[in-house]
PLY file of the C-alpha trace (Angstrom):
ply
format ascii 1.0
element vertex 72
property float x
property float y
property float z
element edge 71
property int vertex1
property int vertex2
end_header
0.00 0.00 0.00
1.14 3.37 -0.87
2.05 6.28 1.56
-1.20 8.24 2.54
-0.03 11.43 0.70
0.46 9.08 -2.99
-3.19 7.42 -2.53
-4.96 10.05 -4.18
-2.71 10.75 -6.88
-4.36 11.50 -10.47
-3.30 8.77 -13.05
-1.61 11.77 -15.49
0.96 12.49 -12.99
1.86 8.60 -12.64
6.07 9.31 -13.83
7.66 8.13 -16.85
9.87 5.23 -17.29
13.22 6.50 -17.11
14.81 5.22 -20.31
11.47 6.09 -22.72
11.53 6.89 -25.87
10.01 10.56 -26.74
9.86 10.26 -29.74
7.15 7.64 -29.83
4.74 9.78 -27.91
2.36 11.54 -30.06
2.58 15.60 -29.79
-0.49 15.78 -27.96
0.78 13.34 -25.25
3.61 15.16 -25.13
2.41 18.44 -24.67
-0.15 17.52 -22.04
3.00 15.98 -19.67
4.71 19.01 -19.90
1.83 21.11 -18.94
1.33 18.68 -16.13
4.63 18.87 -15.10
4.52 23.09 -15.52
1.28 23.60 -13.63
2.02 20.99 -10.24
3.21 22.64 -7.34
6.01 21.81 -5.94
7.46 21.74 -2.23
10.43 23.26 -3.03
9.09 26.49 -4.75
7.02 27.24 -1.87
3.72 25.23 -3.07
3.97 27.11 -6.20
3.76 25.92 -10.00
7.31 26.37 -11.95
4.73 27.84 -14.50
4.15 30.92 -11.96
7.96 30.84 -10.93
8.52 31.35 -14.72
5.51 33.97 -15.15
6.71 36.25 -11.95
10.72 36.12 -13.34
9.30 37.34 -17.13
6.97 39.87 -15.43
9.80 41.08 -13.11
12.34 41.24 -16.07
9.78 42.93 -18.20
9.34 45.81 -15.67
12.87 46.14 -15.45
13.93 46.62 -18.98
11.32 48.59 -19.52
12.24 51.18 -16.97
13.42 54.59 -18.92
16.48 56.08 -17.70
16.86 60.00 -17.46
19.67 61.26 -19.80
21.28 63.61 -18.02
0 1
1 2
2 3
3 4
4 5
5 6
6 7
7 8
8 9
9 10
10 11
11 12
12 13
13 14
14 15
15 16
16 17
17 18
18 19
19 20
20 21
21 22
22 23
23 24
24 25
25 26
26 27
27 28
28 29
29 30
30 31
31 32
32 33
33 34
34 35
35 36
36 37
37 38
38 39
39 40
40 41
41 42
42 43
43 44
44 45
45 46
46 47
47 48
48 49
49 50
50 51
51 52
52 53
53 54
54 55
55 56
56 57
57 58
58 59
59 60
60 61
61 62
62 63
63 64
64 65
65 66
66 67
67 68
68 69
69 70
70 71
């Protein structure tokens, strides 16, 4: 029997063998593990997504370079 926290686990975050073979995956399977994998919050990013880790460092860069300098 599984830990408690792993009994409830959805069946599209179930991991990947290790030595699989991408390239046999069609593009929409795929693309729906790596949105699975961007949008599941993780311990170590403070229960955030890496998708909102990723969002927050564009948005903070965008601000940033944006910013207008005064010639003097």
């Amino acid at each position: 029997m599984p830990p408690y926290g792993h009994t409830h686990r959805p069946s599209q975050l179930e991991p990947l063998p290790r030595k699989i073979d991408l390239t046999v995956l069609a593009e929409e399977q795929f693309t729906r593990l790596g949105q699975v994998s961007h949008n599941t919050p993780r311990k170590c990013l403070g229960y955030q997504t890496p998708a909102e880790i990723f969002r927050n460092h564009l948005l903070h860069f965008k601000y940033e370079s944006t910013f207008l300098r005064v010639q003097e």
